[in-house]
PDB file as gemmi writes it, atoms N, CA and C in Angstrom:
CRYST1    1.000    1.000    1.000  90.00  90.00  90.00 P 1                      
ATOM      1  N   UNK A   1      -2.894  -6.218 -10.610  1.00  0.00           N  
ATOM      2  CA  UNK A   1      -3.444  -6.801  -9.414  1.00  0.00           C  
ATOM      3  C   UNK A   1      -4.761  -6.140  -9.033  1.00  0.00           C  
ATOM      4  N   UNK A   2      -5.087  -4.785  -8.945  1.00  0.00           N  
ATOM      5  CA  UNK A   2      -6.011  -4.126  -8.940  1.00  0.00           C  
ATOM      6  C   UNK A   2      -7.011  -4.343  -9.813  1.00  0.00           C  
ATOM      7  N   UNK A   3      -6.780  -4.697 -10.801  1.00  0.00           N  
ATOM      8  CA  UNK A   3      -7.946  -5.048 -12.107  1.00  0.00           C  
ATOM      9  C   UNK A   3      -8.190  -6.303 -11.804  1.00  0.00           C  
ATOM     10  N   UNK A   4      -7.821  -7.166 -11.293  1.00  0.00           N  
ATOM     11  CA  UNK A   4      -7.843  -8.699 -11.058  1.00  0.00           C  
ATOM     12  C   UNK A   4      -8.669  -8.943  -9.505  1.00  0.00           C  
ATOM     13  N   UNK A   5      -8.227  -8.035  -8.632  1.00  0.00           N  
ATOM     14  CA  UNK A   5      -8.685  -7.989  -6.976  1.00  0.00           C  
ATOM     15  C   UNK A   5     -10.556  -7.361  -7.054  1.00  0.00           C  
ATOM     16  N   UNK A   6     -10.134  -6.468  -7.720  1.00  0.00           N  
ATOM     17  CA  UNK A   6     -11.129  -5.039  -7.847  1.00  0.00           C  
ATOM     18  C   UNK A   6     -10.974  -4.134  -6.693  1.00  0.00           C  
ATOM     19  N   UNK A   7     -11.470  -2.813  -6.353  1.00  0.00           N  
ATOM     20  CA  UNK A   7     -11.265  -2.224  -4.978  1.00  0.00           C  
ATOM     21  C   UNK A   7     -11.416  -2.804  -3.901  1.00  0.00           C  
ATOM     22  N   UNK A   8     -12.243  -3.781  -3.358  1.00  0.00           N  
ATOM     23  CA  UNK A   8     -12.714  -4.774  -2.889  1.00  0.00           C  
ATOM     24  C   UNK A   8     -11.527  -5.146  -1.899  1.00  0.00           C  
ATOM     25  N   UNK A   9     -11.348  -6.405  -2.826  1.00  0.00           N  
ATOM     26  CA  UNK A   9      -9.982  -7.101  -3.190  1.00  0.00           C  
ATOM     27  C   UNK A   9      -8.807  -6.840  -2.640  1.00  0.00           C  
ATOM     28  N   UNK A  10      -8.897  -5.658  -3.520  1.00  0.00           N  
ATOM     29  CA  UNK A  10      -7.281  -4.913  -3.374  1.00  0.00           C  
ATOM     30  C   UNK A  10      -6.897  -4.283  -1.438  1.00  0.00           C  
ATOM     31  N   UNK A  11      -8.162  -3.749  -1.176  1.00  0.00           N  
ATOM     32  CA  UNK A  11      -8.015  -3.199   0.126  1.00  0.00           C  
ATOM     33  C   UNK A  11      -7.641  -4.601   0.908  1.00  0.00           C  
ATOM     34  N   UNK A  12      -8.601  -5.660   0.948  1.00  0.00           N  
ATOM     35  CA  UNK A  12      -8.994  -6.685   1.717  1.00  0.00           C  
ATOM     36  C   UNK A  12      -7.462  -7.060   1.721  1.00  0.00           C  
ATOM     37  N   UNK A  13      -6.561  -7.352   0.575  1.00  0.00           N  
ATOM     38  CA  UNK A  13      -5.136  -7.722  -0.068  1.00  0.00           C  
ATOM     39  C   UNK A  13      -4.379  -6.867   1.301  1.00  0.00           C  
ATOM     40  N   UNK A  14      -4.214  -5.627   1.035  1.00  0.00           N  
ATOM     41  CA  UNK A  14      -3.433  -4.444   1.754  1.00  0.00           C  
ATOM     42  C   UNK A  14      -3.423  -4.380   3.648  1.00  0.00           C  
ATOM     43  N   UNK A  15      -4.590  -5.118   3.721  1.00  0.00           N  
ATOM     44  CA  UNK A  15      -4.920  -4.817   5.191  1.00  0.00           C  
ATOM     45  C   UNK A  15      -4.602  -6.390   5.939  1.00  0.00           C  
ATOM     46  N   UNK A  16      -4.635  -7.299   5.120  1.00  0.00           N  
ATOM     47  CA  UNK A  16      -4.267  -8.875   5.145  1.00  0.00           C  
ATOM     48  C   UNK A  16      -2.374  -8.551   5.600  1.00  0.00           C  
ATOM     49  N   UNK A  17      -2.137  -7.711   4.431  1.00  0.00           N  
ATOM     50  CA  UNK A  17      -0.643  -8.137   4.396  1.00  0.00           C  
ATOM     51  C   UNK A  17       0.126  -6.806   5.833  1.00  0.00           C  
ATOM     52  N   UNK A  18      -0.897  -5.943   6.462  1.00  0.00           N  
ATOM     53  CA  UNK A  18      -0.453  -5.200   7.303  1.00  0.00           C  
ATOM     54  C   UNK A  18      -0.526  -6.265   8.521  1.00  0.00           C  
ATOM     55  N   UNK A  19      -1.941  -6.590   8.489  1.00  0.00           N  
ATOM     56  CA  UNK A  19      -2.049  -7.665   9.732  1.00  0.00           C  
ATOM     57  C   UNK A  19      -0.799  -8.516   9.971  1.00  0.00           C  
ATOM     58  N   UNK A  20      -0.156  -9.398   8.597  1.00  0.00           N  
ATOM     59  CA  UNK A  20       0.663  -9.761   8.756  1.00  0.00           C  
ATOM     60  C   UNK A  20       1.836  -9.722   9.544  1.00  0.00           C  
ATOM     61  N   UNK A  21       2.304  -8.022   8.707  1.00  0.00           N  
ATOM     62  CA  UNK A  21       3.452  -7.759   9.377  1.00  0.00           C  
ATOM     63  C   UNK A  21       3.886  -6.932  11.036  1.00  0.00           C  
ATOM     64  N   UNK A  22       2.225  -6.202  11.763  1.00  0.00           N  
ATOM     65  CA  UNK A  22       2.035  -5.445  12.476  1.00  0.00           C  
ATOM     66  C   UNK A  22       2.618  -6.388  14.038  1.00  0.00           C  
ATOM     67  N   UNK A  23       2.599  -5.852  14.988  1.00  0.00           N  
ATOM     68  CA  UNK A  23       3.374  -6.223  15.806  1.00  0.00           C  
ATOM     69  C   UNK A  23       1.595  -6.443  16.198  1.00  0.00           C  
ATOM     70  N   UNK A  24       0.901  -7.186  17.027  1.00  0.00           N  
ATOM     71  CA  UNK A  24      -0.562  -7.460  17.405  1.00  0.00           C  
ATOM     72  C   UNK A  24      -0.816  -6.447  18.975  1.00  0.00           C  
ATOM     73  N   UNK A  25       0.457  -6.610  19.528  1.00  0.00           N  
ATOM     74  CA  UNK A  25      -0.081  -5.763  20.714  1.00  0.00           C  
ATOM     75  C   UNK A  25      -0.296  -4.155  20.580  1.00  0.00           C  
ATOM     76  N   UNK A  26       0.535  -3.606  19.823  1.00  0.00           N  
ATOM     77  CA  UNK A  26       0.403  -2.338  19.207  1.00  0.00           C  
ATOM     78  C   UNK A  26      -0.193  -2.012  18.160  1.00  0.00           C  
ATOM     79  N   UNK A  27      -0.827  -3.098  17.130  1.00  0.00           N  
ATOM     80  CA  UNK A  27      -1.006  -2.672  15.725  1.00  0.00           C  
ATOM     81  C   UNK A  27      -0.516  -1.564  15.184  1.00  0.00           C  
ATOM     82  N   UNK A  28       0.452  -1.573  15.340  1.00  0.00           N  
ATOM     83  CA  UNK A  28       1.398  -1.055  14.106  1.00  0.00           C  
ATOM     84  C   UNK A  28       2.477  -1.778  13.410  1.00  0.00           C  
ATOM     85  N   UNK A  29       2.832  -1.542  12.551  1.00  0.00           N  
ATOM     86  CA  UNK A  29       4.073  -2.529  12.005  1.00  0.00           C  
ATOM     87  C   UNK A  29       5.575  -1.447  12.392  1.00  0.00           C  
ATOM     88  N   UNK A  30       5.937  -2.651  13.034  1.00  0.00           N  
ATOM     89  CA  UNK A  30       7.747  -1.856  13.914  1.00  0.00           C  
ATOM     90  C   UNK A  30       8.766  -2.441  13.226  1.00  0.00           C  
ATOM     91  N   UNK A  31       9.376  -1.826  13.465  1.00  0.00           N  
ATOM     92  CA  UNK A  31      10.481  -2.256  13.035  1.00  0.00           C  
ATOM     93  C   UNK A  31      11.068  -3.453  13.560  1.00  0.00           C  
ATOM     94  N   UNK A  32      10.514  -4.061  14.469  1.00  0.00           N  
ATOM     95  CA  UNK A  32      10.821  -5.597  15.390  1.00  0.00           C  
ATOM     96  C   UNK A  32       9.970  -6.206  14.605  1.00  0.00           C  
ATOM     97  N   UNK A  33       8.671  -6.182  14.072  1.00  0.00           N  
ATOM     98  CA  UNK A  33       7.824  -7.060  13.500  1.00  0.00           C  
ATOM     99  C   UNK A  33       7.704  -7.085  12.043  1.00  0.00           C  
ATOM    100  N   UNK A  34       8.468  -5.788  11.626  1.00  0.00           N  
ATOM    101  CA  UNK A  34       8.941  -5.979  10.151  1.00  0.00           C  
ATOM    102  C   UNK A  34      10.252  -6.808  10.494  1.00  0.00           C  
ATOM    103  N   UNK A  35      11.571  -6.786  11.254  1.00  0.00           N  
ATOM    104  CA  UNK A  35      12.376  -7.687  11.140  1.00  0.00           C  
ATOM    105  C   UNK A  35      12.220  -9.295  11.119  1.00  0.00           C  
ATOM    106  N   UNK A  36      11.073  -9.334  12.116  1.00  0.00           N  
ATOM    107  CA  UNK A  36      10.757 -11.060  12.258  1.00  0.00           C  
ATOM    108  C   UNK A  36       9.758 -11.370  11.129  1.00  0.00           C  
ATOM    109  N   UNK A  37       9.370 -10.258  10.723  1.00  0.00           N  
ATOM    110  CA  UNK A  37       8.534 -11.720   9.667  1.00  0.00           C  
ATOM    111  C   UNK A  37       8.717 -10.951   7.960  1.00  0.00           C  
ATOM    112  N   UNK A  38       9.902 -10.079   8.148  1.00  0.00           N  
ATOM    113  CA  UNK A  38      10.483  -9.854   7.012  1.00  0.00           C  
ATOM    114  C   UNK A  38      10.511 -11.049   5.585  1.00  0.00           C  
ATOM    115  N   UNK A  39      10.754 -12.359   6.355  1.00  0.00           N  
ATOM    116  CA  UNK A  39      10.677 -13.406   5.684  1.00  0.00           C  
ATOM    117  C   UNK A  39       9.874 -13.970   4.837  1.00  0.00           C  
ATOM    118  N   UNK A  40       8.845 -13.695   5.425  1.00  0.00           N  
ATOM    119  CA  UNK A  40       7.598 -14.292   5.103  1.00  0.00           C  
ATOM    120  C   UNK A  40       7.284 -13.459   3.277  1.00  0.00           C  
ATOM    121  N   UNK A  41       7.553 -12.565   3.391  1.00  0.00           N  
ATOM    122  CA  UNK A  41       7.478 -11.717   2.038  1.00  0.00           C  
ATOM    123  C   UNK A  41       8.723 -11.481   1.342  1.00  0.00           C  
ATOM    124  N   UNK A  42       9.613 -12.368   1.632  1.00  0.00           N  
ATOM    125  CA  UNK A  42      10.617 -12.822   0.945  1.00  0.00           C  
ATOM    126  C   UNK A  42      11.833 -11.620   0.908  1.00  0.00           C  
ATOM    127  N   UNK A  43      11.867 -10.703   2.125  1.00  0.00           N  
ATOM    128  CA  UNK A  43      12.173 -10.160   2.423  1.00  0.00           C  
ATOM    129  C   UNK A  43      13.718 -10.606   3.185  1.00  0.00           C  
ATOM    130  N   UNK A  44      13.891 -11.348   3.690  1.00  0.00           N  
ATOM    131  CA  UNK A  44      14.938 -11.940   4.648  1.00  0.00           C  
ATOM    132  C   UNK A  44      15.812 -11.614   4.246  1.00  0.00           C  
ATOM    133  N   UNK A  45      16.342 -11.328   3.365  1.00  0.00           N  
ATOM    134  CA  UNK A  45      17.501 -11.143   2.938  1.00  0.00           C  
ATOM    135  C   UNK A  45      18.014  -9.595   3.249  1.00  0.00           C  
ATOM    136  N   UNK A  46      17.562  -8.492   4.173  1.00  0.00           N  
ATOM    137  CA  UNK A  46      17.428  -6.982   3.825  1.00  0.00           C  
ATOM    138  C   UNK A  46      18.079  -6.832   5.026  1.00  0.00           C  
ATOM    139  N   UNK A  47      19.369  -5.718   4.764  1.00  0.00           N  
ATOM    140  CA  UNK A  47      19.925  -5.355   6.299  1.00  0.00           C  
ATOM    141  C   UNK A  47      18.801  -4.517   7.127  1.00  0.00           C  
ATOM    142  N   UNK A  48      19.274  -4.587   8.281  1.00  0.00           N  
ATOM    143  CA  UNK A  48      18.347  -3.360   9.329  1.00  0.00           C  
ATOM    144  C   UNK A  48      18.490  -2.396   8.777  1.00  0.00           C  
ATOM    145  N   UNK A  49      19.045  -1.498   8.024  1.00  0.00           N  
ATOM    146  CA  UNK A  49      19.381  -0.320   6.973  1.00  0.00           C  
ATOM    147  C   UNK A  49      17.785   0.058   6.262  1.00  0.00           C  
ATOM    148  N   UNK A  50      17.944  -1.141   5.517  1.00  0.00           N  
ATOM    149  CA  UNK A  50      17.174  -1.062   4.587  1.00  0.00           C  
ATOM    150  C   UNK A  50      15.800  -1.553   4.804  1.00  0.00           C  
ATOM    151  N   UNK A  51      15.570  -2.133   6.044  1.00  0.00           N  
ATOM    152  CA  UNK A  51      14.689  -2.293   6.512  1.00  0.00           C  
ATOM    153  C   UNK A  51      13.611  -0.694   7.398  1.00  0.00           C  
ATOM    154  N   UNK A  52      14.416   0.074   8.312  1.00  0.00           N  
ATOM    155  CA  UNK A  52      14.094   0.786   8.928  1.00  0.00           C  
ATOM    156  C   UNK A  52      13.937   2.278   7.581  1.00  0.00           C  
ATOM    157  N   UNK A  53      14.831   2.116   6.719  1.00  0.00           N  
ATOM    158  CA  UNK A  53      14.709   2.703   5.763  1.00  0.00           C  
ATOM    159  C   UNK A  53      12.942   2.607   4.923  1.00  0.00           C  
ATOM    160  N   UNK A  54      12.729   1.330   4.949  1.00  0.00           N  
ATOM    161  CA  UNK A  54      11.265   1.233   4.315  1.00  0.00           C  
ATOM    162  C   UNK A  54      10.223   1.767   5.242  1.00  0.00           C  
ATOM    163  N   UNK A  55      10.632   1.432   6.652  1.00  0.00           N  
ATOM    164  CA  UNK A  55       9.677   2.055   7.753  1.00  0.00           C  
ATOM    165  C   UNK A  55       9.514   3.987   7.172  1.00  0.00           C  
ATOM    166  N   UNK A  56      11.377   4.542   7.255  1.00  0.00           N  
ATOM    167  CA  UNK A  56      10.681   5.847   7.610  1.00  0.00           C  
ATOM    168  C   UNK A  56       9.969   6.500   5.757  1.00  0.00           C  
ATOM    169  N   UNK A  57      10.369   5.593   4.833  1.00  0.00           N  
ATOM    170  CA  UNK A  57       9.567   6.025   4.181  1.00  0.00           C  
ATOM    171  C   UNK A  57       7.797   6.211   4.316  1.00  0.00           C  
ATOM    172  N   UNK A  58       7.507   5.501   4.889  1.00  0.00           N  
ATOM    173  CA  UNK A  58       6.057   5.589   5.343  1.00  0.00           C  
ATOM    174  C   UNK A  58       5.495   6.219   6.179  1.00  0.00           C  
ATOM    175  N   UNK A  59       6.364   6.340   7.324  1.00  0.00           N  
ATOM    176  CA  UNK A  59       5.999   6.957   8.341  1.00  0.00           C  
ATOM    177  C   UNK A  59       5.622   8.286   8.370  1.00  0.00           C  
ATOM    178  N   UNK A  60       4.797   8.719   8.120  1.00  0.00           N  
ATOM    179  CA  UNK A  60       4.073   9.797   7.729  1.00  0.00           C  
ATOM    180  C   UNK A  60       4.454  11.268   8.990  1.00  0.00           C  
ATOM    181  N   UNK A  61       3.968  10.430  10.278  1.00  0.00           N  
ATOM    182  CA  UNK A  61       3.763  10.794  11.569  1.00  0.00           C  
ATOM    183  C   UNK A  61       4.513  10.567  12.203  1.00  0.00           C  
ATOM    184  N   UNK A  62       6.413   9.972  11.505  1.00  0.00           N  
ATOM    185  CA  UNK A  62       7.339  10.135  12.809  1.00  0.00           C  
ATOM    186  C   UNK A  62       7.181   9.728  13.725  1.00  0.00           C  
ATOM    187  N   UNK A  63       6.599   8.734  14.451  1.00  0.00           N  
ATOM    188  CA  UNK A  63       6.761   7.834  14.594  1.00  0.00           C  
ATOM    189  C   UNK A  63       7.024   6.581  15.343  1.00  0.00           C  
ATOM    190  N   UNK A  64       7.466   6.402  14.082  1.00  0.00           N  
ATOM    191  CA  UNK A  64       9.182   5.062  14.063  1.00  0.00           C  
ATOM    192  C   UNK A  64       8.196   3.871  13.766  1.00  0.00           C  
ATOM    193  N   UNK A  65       7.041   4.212  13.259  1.00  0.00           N  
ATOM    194  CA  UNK A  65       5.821   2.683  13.061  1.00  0.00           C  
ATOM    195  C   UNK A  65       5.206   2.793  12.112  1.00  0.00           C  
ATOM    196  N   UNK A  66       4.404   2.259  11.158  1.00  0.00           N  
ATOM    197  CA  UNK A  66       3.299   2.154  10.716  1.00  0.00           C  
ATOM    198  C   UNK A  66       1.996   2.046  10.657  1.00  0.00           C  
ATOM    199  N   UNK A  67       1.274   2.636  10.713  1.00  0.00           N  
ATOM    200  CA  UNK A  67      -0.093   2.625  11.001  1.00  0.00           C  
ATOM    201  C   UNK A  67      -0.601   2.086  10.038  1.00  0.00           C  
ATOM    202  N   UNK A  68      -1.445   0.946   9.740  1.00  0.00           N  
ATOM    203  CA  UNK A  68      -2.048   0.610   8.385  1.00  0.00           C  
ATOM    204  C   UNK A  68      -2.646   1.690   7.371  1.00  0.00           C  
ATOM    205  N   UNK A  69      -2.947   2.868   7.586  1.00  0.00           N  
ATOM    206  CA  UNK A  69      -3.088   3.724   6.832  1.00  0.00           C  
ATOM    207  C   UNK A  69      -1.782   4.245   6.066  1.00  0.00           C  
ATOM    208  N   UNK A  70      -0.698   4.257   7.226  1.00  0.00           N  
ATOM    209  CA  UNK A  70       0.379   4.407   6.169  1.00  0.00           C  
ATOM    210  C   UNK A  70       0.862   3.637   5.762  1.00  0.00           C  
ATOM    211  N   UNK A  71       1.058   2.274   5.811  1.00  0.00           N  
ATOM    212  CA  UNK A  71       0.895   0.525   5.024  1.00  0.00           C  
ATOM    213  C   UNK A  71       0.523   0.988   3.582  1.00  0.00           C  
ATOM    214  N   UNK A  72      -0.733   1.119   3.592  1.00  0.00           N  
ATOM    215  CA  UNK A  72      -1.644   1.322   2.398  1.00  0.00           C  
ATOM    216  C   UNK A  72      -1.508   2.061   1.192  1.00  0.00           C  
ATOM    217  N   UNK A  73      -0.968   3.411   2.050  1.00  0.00           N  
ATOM    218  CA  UNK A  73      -0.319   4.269   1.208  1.00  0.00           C  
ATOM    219  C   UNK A  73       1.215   4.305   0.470  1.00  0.00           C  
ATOM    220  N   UNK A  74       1.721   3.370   1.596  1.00  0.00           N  
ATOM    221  CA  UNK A  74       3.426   3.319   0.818  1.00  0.00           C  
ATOM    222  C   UNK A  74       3.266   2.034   0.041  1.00  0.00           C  
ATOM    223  N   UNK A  75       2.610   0.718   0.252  1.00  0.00           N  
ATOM    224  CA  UNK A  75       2.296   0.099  -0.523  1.00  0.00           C  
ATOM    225  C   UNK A  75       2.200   0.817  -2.192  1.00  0.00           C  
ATOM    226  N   UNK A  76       1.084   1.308  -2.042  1.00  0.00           N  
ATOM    227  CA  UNK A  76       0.453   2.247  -3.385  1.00  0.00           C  
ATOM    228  C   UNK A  76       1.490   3.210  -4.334  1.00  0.00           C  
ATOM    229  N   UNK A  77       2.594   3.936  -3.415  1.00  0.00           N  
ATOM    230  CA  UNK A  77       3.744   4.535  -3.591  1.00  0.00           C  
ATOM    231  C   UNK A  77       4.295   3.740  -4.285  1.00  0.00           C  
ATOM    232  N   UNK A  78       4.809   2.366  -3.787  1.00  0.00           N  
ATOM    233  CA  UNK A  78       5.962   1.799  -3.689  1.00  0.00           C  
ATOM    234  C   UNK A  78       5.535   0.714  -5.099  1.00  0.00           C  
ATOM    235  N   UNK A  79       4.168   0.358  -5.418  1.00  0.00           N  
ATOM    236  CA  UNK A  79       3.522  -0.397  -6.282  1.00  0.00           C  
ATOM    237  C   UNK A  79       2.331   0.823  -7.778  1.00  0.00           C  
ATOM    238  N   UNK A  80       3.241   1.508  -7.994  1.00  0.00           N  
ATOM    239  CA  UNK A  80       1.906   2.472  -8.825  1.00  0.00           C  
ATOM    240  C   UNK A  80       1.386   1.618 -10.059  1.00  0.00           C  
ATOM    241  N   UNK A  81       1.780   0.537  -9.711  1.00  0.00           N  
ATOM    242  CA  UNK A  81       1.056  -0.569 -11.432  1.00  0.00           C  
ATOM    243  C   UNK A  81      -0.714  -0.945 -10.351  1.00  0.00           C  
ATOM    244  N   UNK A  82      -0.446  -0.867  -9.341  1.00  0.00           N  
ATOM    245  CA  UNK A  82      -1.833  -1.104  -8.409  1.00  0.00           C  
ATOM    246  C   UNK A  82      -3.263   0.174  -8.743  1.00  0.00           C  
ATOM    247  N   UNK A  83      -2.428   1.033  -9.416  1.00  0.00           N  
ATOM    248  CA  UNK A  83      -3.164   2.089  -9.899  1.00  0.00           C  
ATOM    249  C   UNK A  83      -3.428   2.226 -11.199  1.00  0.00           C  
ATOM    250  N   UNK A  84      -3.093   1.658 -11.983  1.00  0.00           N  
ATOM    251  CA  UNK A  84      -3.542   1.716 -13.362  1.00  0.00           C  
ATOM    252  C   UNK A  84      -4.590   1.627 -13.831  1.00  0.00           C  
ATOM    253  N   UNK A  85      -5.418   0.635 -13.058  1.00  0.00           N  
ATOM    254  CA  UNK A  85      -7.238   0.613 -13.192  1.00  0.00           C  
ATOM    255  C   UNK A  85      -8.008   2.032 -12.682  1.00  0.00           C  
ATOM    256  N   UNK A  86      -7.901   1.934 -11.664  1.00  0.00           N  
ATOM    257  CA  UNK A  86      -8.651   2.830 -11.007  1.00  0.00           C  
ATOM    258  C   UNK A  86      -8.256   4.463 -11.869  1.00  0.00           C  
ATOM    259  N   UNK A  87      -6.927   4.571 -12.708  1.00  0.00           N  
ATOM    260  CA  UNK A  87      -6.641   5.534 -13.247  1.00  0.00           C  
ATOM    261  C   UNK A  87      -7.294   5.703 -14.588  1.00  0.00           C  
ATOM    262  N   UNK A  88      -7.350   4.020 -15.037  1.00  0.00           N  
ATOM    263  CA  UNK A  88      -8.065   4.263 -16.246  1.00  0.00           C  
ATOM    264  C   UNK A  88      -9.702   4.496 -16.561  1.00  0.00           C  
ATOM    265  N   UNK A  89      -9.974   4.250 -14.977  1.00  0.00           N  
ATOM    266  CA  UNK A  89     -11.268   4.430 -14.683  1.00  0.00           C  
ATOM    267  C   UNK A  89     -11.707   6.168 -14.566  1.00  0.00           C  
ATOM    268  N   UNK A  90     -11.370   6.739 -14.087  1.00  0.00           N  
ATOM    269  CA  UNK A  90     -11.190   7.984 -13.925  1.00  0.00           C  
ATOM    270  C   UNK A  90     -10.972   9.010 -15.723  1.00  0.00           C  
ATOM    271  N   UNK A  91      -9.882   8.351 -16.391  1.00  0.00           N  
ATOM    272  CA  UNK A  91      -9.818   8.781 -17.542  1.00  0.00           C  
ATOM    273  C   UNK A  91     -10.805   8.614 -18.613  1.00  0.00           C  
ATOM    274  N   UNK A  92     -11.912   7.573 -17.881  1.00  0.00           N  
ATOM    275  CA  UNK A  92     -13.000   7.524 -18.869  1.00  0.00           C  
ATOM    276  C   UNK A  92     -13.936   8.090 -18.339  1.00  0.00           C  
ATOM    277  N   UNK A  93     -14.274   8.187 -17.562  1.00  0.00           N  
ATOM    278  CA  UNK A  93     -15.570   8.815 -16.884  1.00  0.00           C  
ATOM    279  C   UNK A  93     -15.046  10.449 -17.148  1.00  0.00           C  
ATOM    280  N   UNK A  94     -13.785  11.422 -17.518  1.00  0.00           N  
ATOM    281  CA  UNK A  94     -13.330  11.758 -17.825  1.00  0.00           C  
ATOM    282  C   UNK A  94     -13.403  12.475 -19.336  1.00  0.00           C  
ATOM    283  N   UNK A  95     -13.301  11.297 -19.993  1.00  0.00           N  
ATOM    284  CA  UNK A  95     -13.836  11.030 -21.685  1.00  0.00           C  
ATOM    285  C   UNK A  95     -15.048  11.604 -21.477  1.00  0.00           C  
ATOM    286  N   UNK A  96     -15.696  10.734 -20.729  1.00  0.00           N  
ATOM    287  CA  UNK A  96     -17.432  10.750 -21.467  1.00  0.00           C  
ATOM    288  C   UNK A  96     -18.060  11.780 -20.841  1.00  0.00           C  
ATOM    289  N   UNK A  97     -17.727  12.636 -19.887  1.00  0.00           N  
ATOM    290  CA  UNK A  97     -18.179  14.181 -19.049  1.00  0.00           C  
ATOM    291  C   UNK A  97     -17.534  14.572 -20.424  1.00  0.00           C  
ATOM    292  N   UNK A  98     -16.873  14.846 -20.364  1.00  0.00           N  
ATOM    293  CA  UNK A  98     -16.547  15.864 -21.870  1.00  0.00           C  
ATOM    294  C   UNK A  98     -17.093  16.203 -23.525  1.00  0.00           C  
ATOM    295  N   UNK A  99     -17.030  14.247 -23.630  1.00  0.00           N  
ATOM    296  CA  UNK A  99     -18.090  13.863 -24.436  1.00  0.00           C  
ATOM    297  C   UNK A  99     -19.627  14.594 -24.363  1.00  0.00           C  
ATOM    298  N   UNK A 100     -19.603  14.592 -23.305  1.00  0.00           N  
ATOM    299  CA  UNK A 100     -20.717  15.140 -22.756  1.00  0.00           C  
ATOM    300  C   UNK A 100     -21.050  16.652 -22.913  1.00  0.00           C  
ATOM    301  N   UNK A 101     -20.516  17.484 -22.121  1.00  0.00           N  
ATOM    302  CA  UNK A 101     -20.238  19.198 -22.403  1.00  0.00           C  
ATOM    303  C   UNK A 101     -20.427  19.644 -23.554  1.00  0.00           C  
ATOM    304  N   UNK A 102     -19.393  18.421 -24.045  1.00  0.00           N  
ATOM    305  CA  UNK A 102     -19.226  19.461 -25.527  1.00  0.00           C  
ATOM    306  C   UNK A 102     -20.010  19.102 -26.716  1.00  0.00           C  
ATOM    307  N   UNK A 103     -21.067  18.091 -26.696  1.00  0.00           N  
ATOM    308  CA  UNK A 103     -21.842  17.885 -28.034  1.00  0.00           C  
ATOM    309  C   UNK A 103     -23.065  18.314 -27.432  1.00  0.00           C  
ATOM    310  N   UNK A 104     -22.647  18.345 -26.505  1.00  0.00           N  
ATOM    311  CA  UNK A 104     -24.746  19.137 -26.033  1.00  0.00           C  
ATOM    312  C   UNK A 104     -25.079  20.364 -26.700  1.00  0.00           C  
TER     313      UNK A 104                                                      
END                                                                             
């Protein structure tokens, strides 16, 4: 998805799907506004368990919400195939510094 979005993309993707789920008067995503539109991401099917369970994985800051920063990040956690570009990007620029060092 990341190779397909580009960084761009991918953020624009991440912050779309927080908007989604965030409660609007608080912007954060609660656990009331992850229950109601749980659906929408095909989610409906998930007890309150396992719902509040996905919250405190994210919740960085305790809480009891999401801040789109921590959206972003448990997303990324929860999806590490979203990182494979940007990793393989790194492993080449990587390559070629070395490439570099060492035939000079």
């Amino acid at each position: 998805m990341a190779e397909r979005l580009g960084e761009e993309g991918l953020m624009q993707e991440l912050a779309s799907g927080f908007r989604l789920l965030q409660d609007p008067a608080l912007g954060l995503i609660t656990f009331a506004s992850l229950r109601r539109n749980a659906p929408l991401l095909g989610l409906g099917g998930m007890s309150d368990d396992d719902l509040r369970g996905m919250l405190a994985e994210g919740d960085f800051d305790g809480d009891g919400a999401l801040s789109e920063m921590e959206f972003c990040v448990l997303m990324v956690r929860l999806s590490p195939e979203l990182m494979d570009e940007p990793r393989r990007w790194l492993d080449d620029a990587v390559a070629q510094a070395s490439q570099f060092l060492f035939t000079s």
